[in-house]
N, C-alpha and C positions, 0 to 999 in steps of 0.2 A: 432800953434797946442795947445789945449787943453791936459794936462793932463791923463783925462781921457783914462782910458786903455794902459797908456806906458807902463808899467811894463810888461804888457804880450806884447804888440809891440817890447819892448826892449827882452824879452826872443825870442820873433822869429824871431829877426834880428840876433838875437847870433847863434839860431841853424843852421842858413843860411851858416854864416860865424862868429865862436868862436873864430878869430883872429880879427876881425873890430878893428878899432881902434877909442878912445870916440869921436874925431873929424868928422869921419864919420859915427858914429851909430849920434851922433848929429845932424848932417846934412841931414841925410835919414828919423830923423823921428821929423826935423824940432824943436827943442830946443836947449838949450846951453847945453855946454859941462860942466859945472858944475850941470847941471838937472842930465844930462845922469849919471856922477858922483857918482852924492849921492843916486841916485834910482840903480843904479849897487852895491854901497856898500850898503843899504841897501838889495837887495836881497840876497845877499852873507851873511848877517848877519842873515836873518832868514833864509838861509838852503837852498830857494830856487834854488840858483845855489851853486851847492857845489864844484866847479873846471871848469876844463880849459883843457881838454886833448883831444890827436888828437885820429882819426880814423883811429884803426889798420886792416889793410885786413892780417889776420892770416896765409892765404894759401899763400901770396907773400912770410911771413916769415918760412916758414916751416910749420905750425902746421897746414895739411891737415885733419886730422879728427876733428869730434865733436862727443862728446857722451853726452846722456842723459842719468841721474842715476835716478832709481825711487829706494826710500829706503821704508822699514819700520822699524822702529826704539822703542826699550822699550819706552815706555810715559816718564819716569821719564828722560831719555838721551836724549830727540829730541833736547833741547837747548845745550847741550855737543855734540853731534855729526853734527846739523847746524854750531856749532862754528867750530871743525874742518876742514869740507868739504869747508866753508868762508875763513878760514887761507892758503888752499892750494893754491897756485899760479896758477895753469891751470884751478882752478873751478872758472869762467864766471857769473855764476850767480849760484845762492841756493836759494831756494821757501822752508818754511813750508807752505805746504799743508791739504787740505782737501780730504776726496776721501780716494780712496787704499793705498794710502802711505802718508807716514807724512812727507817726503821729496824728491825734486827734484831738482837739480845738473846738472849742463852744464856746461863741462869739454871742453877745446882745448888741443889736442894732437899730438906731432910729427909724429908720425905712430902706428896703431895698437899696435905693440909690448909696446910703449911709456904707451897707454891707458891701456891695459893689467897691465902692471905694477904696474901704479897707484894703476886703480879699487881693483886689490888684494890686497896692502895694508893696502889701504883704509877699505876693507871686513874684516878685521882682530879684528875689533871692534867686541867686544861681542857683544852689544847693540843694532846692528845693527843686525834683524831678518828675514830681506828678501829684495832681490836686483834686481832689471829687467834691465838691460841696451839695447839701442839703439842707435845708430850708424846712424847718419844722410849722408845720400845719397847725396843730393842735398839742399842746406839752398836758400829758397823761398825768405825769406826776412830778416835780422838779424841785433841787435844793432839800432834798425831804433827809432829815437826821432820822438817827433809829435810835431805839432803850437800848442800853446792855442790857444782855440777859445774862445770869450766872455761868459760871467756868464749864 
């Protein structure tokens, strides 16, 4: 095999399986395991892959809700109040946005009462000037990685 395009080959053999092991991502995509090696640490060195962690299904572990928080936030606090909402342990992801709010928040919660708690907290911020929350029903599709596809 030619070089050409391992790196993105090597990235979606990992999304496949983030356990392979270099002897068999080697083998599957036809180079040595010293290739595989230093094209793995280099990726890891420019960010591209930034860890190694597994895929939590939240509802087997308790945390049955998901809420979405739509903020709006003083202009001068969005990077104070994104830092926050990032440090909390049950907010999933945080977007500075464009649109009606300058931030959005996805929260995993043990039960309602759990998320209540938070969000009030959380609301306790001055800086913070308006908050729409939703409560997701049914998650269609969630956490989901994609292949690269070539340039």
């Amino acid at each position: 095999m030619t070089y050409e395009n391992l790196d993105e080959k090597l990235v979606n053999a990992l999304l496949g399986d983030g356990r392979a092991s270099l002897r068999s991502l080697a083998e599957d995509l036809d180079v040595s395991v010293t290739t595989i090696s230093n094209h793995l640490s280099a990726l890891e060195d420019e960010g591209i892959i930034q860890g190694y962690t597994p895929k939590i299904d939240y509802d087997a572990v308790g945390y049955d809700v998901t809420a979405i928080l739509q903020l709006k936030v003083e202009g001068s606090a969005l990077v104070e109040v994104t830092e926050t909402l990032s440090d909390h342990p049950q907010m999933v992801s945080v977007y500075e946005t464009t649109g009606d709010h300058d931030i959005i928040a996805i929260g995993k919660f043990r039960n309602t009462d759990d998320m209540n708690d938070t969000i009030k907290s959380l609301l306790t911020d001055p800086e913070i000037k308006e908050s729409n929350t939703s409560v997701v029903l049914n998650p269609a599709k969630e956490h989901e990685q994609f292949e690269l596809k070539g340039k």
